[in-house]
N, C-alpha and C positions, 0 to 999 in steps of 0.2 A: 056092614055098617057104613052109612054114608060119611063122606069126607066134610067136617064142619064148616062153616064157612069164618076165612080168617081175615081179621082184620088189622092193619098197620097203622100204627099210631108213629110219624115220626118228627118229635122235637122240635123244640127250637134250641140254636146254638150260635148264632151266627157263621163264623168260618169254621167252626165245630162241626159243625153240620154235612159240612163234605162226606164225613163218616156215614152219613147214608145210605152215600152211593156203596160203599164197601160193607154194609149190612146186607141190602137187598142182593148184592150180588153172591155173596154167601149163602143168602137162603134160598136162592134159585138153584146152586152149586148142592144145597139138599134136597133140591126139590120141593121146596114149597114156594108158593107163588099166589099171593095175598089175592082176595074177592075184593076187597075195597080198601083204599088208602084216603086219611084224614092227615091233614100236616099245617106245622105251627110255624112259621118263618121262615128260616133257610128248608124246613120240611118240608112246608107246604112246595118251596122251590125245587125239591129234588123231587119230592111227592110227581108236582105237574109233570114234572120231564119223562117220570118214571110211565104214568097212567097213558101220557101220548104217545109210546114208544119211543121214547129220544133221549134216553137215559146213556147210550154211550154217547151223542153227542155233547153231554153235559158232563161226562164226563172228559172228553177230550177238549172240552173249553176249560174247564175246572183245572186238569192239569198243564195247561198250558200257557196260566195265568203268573207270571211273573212281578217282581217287586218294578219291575218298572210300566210293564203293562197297567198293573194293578193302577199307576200313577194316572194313566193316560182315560183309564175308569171314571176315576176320580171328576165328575162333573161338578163343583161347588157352584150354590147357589143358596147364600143364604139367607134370602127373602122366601125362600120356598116352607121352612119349618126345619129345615134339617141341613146340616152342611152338603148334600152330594142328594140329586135327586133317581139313581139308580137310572138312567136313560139305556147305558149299554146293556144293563139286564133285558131291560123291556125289547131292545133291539137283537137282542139275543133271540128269547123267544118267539118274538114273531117272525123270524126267518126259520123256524123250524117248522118242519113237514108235518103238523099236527093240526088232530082239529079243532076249530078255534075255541069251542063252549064247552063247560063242564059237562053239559048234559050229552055230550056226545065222546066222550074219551071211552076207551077199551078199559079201563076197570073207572068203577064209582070213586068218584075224588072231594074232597072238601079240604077245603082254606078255610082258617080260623084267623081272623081278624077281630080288633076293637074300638070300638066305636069311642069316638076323640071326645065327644060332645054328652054322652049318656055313661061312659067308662065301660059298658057291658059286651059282654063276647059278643062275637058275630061270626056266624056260620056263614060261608059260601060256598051253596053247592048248586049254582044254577050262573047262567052267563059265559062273557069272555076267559078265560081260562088266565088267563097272561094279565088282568086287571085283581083276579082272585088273590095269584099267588104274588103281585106287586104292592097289595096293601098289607098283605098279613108280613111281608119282611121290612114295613115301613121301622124301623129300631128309633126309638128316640132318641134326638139329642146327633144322629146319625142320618140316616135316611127320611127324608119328607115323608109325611101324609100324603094318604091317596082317598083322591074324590072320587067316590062309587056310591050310585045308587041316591045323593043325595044329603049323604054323610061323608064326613072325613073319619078316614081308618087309620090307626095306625097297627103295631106288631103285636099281632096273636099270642105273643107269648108274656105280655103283660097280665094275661085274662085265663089263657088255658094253655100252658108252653108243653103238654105232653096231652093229644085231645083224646084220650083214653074212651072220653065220654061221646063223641061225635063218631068214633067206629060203633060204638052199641048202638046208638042213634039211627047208623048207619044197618044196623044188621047182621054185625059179627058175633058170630059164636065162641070165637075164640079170638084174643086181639093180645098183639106182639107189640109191645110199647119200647121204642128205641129214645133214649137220653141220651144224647150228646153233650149232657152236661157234667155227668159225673166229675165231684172233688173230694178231694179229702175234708174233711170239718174245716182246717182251719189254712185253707189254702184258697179263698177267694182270692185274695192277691199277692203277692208275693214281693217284698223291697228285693230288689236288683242294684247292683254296681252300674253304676254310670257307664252306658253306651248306645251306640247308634245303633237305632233299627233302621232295616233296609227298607224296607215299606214303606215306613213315613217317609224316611230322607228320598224317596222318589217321588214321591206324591210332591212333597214342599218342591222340591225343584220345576214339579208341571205347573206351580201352579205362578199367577201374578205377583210383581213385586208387593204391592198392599194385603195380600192375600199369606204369600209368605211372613210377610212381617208378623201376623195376625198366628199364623201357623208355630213359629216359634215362641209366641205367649202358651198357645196352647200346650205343646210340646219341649217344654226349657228344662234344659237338662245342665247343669251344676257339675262337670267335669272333676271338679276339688274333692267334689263330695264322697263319702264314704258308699252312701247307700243313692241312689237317684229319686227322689223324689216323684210324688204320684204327677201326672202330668193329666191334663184333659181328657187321654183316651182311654189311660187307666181307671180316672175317677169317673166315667160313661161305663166302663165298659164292668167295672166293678159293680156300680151300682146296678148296673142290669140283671146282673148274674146275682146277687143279693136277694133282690126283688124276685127275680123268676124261680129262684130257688126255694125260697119261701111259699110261693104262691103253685109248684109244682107239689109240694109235700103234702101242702094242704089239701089238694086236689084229690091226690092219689090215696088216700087215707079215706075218702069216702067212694073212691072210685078207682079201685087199684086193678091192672090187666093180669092175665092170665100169664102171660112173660113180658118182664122188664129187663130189658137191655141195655146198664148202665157203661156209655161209653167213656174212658179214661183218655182225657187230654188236659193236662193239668199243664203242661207251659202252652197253652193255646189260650189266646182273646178271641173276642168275638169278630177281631177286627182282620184275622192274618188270613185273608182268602186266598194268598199266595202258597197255601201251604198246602193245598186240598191234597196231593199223593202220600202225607203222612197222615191227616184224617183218615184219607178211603183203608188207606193199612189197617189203620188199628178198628175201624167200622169190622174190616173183615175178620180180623182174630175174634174178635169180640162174641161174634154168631161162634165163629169155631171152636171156642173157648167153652161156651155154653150149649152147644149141640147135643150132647146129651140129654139134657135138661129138655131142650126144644122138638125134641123125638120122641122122649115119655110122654111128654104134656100130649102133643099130635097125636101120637097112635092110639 
């Protein structure tokens, strides 16, 4: 009996998403090793690195991203559509050993982006590779828009945050859909005691006196108080996960994979990219949690 061909559908999450890296490396650690990967945001971003071969080096940037690094990231520009235009991403990429166009990577890959201007998904499976996976992580409200093709993009997961449908599309016979969003029902956000996160307080210190002034409206936190109030990255970052979580159910109800793999990071935003080696952890139990499961379905 021939072996099926399998397809990897992986998420969006934003810093959730690191969890990817510690999926795939799990399912390789079983031996299986996907025909074609389709990925939605931070997916689509591990997706590329994954299809180009350059998957430990993303992960050896991922883990080596610190709350102050993270700050020096931090490129704000907010004439662009978004506070921070991702420049070191793109710099990232294109110093890696990969080749430059979809149509030429070691397994078939697609980027799921959406178009700014029409609201409707957008497939990218042809082109720069490093332009694919730079629209579909554009996050609203976060990361600018990306001009491609004629259009402005932004994040695929506004449209299709789990591309279940663009692996069939693609030819899978069997397709492995990894969430990085999994929550409990009533845990989109969580009130918290007043305190300093490290991340921002590194970010606000890189950035300009007008810029910080601006950052501490954003981010005002009420010391006195019992509970901390939502501040701008909660009420972004909630509202995204609101939205894509809605618009994922919907999805998967008329288009549900053969295994779905819901990853739990319930004190994760989309925003802590500083945190990828607790991601890739639980990305990895998650396959090994469920291996069973994913050996019936296979054999």
């Amino acid at each position: 009996m021939s072996k099926p061909k399998i397809g990897l559908a992986l998420g969006s999450g934003g810093a959730r998403g690191w969890s990817h890296i510690g999926v795939i490396r799990a399912l390789e650690d079983m031996g299986i090793r996907p025909d074609m990967v389709a990925g939605t945001s931070m997916g689509a971003l591990v997706g590329a690195a994954y299809v180009g071969g350059q998957l430990d080096a993303l992960e050896e940037w991922a883990r080596s991203i610190t709350a102050t690094k993270l700050a020096r990231m931090v490129d704000v520009n907010l004439t662009s559509g978004g506070l921070v235009e991702a420049k070191q991403v793109d710099r990232f990429f294109h110093g890696l050993d990969m080749p430059a166009n979809i149509e030429d990577q070691k397994i078939p890959y697609m980027a799921i982006a959406t178009d700014m201007r029409s609201g409707r998904e957008v497939w990218l499976k042809k082109g720069p590779i490093v332009d694919a996976m730079r629209a579909s992580i554009a996050l609203p409200g976060i990361i600018s828009p990306k001009h491609l093709d004629g259009r402005w993009l932004l994040d695929g997961g506004l449209t299709n945050p789990l591309p279940v449908s663009a692996c069939r599309a693609m030819g899978a016979e069997v397709i492995i859909a990894i969430n990085p969003e999994a929550k409990k029902y009533d845990r989109m956000w969580k009130p918290t005691p007043p305190r300093k996160n490290e991340s921002w307080e590194a970010v606000k210190s890189a950035l300009s006196l007008p810029l910080r002034s601006a950052f501490n409206v954003f981010n005002n936190t009420d010391k006195k108080a019992p509970q901390r109030p939502p501040n701008y990255f909660d009420v972004v970052s909630t509202a995204i996960d609101v939205m894509v979580d809605r618009v994922r159910r919907s999805r998967l109800i008329g288009d549900p994979p053969h295994i779905l793999l819901d990853v739990r990071l319930d004190n994760f935003t989309v925003l802590d990219l500083n945190r990828a080696a607790e991601a890739i952890e639980e990305g990895h139990a998650t396959v090994q949690r469920a291996a069973p499961l994913i050996r019936d379905i296979l054999s």
